[in-house]
Every structure is written in C-alpha cells, then in structure tokens.
TILUM-423815 format. One record per residue (C-alpha): residue number from 1; residue in one letter; y, z, x. Coordinates in steps of 0.5 Angstrom, whole numbers, plus 500, padded with zeros to 3 digits. Example, Ala and Ser with C-alpha at 12.3 -4.5 7.8 and 13.67 -1.06 7.14 Angstrom:
% residues 2
PT lovo kelum  py  pz  px
PT    1     A 491 516 525
PT    2     S 498 514 527
% end
This chain:
% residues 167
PT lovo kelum  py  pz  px
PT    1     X 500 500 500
PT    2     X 505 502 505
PT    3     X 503 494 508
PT    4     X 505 491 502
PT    5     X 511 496 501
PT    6     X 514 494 509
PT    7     X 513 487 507
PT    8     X 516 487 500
PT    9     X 522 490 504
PT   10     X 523 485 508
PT   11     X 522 479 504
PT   12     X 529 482 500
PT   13     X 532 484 506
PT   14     X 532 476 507
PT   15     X 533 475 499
PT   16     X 539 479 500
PT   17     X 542 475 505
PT   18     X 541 468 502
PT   19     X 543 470 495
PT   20     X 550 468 493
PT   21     X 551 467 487
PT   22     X 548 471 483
PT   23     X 548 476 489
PT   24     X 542 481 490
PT   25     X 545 486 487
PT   26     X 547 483 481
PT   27     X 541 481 480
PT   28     X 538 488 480
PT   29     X 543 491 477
PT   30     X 542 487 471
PT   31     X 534 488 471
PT   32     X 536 495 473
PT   33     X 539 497 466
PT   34     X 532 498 463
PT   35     X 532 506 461
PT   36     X 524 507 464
PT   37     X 527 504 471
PT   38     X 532 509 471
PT   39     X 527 515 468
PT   40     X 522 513 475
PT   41     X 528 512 480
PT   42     X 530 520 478
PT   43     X 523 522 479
PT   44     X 522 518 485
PT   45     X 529 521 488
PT   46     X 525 528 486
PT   47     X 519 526 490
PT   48     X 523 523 497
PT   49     X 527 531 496
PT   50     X 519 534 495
PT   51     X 517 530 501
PT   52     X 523 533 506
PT   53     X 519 539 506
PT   54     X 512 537 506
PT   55     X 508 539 512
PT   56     X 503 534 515
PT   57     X 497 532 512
PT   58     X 494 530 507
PT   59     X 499 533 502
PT   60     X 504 528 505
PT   61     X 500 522 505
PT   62     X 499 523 497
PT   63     X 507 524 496
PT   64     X 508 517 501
PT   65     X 504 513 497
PT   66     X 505 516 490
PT   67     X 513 514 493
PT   68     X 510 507 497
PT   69     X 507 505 489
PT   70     X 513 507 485
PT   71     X 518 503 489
PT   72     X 514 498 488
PT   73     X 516 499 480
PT   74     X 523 501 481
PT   75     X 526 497 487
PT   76     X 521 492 489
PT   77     X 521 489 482
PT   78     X 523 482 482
PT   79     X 518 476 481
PT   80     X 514 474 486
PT   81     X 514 467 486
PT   82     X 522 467 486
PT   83     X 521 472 491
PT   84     X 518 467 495
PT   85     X 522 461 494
PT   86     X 528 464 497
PT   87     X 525 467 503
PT   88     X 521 460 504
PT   89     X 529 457 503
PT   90     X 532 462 507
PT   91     X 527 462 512
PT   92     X 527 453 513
PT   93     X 519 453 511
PT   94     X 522 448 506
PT   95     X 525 444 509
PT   96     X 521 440 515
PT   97     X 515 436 511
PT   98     X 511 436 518
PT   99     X 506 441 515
PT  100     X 505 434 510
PT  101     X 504 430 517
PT  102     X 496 428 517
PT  103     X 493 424 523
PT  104     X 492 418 520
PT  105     X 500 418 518
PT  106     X 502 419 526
PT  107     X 496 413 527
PT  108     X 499 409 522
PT  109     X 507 410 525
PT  110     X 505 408 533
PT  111     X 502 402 530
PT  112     X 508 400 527
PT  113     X 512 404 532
PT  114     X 509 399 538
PT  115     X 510 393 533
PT  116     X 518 394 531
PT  117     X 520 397 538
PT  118     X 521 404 535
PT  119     X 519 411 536
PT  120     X 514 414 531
PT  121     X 519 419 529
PT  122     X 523 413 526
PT  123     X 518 410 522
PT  124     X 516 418 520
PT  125     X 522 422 519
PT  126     X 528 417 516
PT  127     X 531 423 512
PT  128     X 530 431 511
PT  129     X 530 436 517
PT  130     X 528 435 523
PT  131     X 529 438 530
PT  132     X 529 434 537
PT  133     X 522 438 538
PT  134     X 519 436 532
PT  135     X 521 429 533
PT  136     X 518 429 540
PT  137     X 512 433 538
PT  138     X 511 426 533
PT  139     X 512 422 537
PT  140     X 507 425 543
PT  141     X 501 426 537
PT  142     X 504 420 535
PT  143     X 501 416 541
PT  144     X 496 421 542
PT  145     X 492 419 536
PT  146     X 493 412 538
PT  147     X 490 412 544
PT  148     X 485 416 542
PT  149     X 483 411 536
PT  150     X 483 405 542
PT  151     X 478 410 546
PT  152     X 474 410 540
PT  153     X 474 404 539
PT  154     X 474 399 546
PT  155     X 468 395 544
PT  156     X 472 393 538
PT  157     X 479 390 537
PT  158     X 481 392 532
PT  159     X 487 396 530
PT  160     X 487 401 525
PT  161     X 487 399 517
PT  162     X 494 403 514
PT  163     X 493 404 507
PT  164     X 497 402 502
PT  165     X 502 408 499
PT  166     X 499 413 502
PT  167     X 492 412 498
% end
C-alpha cells in the first residue's frame, strides 16, 4: 500500500505541475465539497496526530497503513485514466511514436531512404516530436536492418517487398 501511495503521489506531483486551467487545486476543490471526503479528512487529520505519538511497532505500521489507505480515499481521488493521460503528456511519452516504429518499418524506410538519396529519418519522421538522438537512432536501426536483410538473403537478389499502407 505504502508503494501505491508513494506512486500516486508522485503522478499528482506531476498532475499539478502540468494543469492550467483548470489547475490541480480546483479540481480538487470541486471533487473535495462531498460531505463524507471531509468527514474522512478529519478522522485522517486525527489519525496523523495518534501516530506522533506512536512508538515503533506493530501498532504504528497498522495506524501507517489505515493512514496509507484513507489518503487514497481523500487526497488521491482523481481517476486513474486521467491520471495517467496528464503524466503521459506531461512527461512526453505521448508525443514521440518511435515506441510504434516496427523492424519492417525502419526496413522499408532505408529501402526508400537509398533509393531517394534521403535518410530513413525523413521518409520516418516527417512530422511529430523527434529529438536528434532519436532521429540518429532510426536512422543507425534503419541501415542496421537493412544490411541484415541483404545478409539474410545474399543468395538472392531480392529486396524486401513493402507493404501497402502498412498492411
């Protein structure tokens, strides 16, 4: 539980940081006037003073994780798939699509990239979010899988068939 908590924190660590409009708080404020999230902040506000007081033990780890699981109730209550949508965002996993790129795909742009004096990177990347390295990483793959294909197949002179939109 303790995990789940520290991880949930730290997605609306980031969620606060990202959100503008509305911002975090607001959010929170809105989803925060239900009578029974209140009536569970109070106990939890109780529970946190019972523990500054509490000795090592078996007791405490009980009163931590009663604490662990009612914050998950009261502080942690936005949706998980919102959740995380923003981090995603926030963090840039959404905006590269070289997770997307298969092996025939950097196969099939070195084919076209040799025979249009380009780069596989161009044929790959003509638009979205794309860092140098991850240009220079299709493109080394890129060749990489080609000259593996000709390896493969040296007895024949055939190059690698493409597939029509991606089918």
């Amino acid at each position: 539980m303790r995990d789940i908590v520290a991880y949930a924190e730290i997605q609306h660590k980031i969620v606060k940081a990202a959100l503008v409009t509305p911002t975090y708080d607001e959010i929170m404020e809105k989803l925060g006037q239900n009578t029974k999230t209140e009536e569970m902040k109070a106990a939890l506000a109780e529970l946190k003073k019972k523990l500054e007081y509490t000795p090592r033990g078996r007791e405490r780890t009980l009163l931590e994780e009663e604490i662990d699981s009612m914050r998950v109730w009261t502080d942690l209550i936005l949706p998980e798939d919102f959740i995380g949508y923003i981090v995603a965002e926030a963090t840039g996993v959404n905006k590269s699509e070289i997770r997307n790129i298969s092996e025939e795909m950097l196969l099939d742009a070195a084919v076209l990239a040799e025979k249009g004096s380009k780069r596989p990177s161009e044929i790959l990347c003509a638009d979205g979010f794309w860092t140098p390295f991850m240009l220079s990483d299709i493109d080394k793959r890129s060749w990489l899988a080609l000259h593996e294909y000709r390896e493969n197949h040296k007895h024949s002179q055939k190059q690698p068939r493409m597939k029509i939109g991606g089918r």
